[in-house]
C-alpha positions, 0 to 999 in steps of 0.5 A, spaced: 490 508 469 495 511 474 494 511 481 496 514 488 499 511 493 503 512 500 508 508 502 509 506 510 516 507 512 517 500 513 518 500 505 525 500 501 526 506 497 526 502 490 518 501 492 517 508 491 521 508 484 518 502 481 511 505 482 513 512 480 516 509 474 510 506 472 507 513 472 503 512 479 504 519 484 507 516 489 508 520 497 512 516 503 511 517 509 517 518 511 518 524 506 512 527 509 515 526 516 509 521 517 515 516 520 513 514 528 505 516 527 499 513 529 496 508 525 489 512 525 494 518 523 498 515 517 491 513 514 488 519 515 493 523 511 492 517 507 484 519 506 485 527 505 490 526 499 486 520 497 492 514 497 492 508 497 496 506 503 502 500 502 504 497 508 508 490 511 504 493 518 499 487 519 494 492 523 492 495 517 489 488 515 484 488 521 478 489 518 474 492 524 479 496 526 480 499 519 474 498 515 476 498 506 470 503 505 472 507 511 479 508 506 482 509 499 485 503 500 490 498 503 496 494 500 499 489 505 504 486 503 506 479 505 512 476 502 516 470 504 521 475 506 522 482 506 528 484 501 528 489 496 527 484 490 521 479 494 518 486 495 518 489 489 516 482 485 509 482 490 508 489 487 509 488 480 504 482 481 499 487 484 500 492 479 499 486 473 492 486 477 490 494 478 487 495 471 481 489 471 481 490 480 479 496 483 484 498 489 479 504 492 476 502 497 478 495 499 484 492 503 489 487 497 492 482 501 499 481 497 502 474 497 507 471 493 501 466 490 496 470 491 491 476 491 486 476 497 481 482 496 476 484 501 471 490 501 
């Protein structure tokens, strides 16, 4: 089932054309002029348009600060290193998950080895 997404601006480009070639409606925050914004602004934007937000920002992860019920989603991805490819390989392996596990609503913590869900 395809899926919306919004892609921080520390994202290579490619991240965006991976998901969209998987069908998924994707808007960058950098595309929206977004780029620079408060963190409380990207993830209201994200909450208007009912996106889930993809991120390497680990403030994101602070449950107390953003609280998954509060939001569409969150994506914060971990890889070993943020090159193109160690990006997009985390990505597909989230995708692979998408349709047994829910996104809406909870923060996806993406490692190499691992999924960590927390609603």
């Amino acid at each position: 089932m395809p899926a919306r997404f919004k892609l921080d601006e520390n994202l290579p480009r490619d991240a965006a054309a991976l998901l969209r070639d998987g069908g998924h409606d994707v808007h960058t925050v950098s595309e929206e002029g977004l780029g620079g914004d408060a963190d409380a602004r990207i993830l209201g934007a994200c909450r208007a348009e009912t996106r889930i937000l993809v991120t390497f920002d680990l403030d994101f992860a602070d449950i107390r600060s953003y609280p998954p019920s509060g939001y569409p989603g969150i994506w914060m991805l971990r890889p070993a290193s943020q090159s193109i490819s160690a990006t997009l390989s985390l990505l597909r392996g989230a995708l692979a998950l998408l349709d047994a596990e829910p996104a809406m609503n909870r923060l996806w913590i993406i490692e190499p080895d691992r999924v960590r869900i927390r609603e």
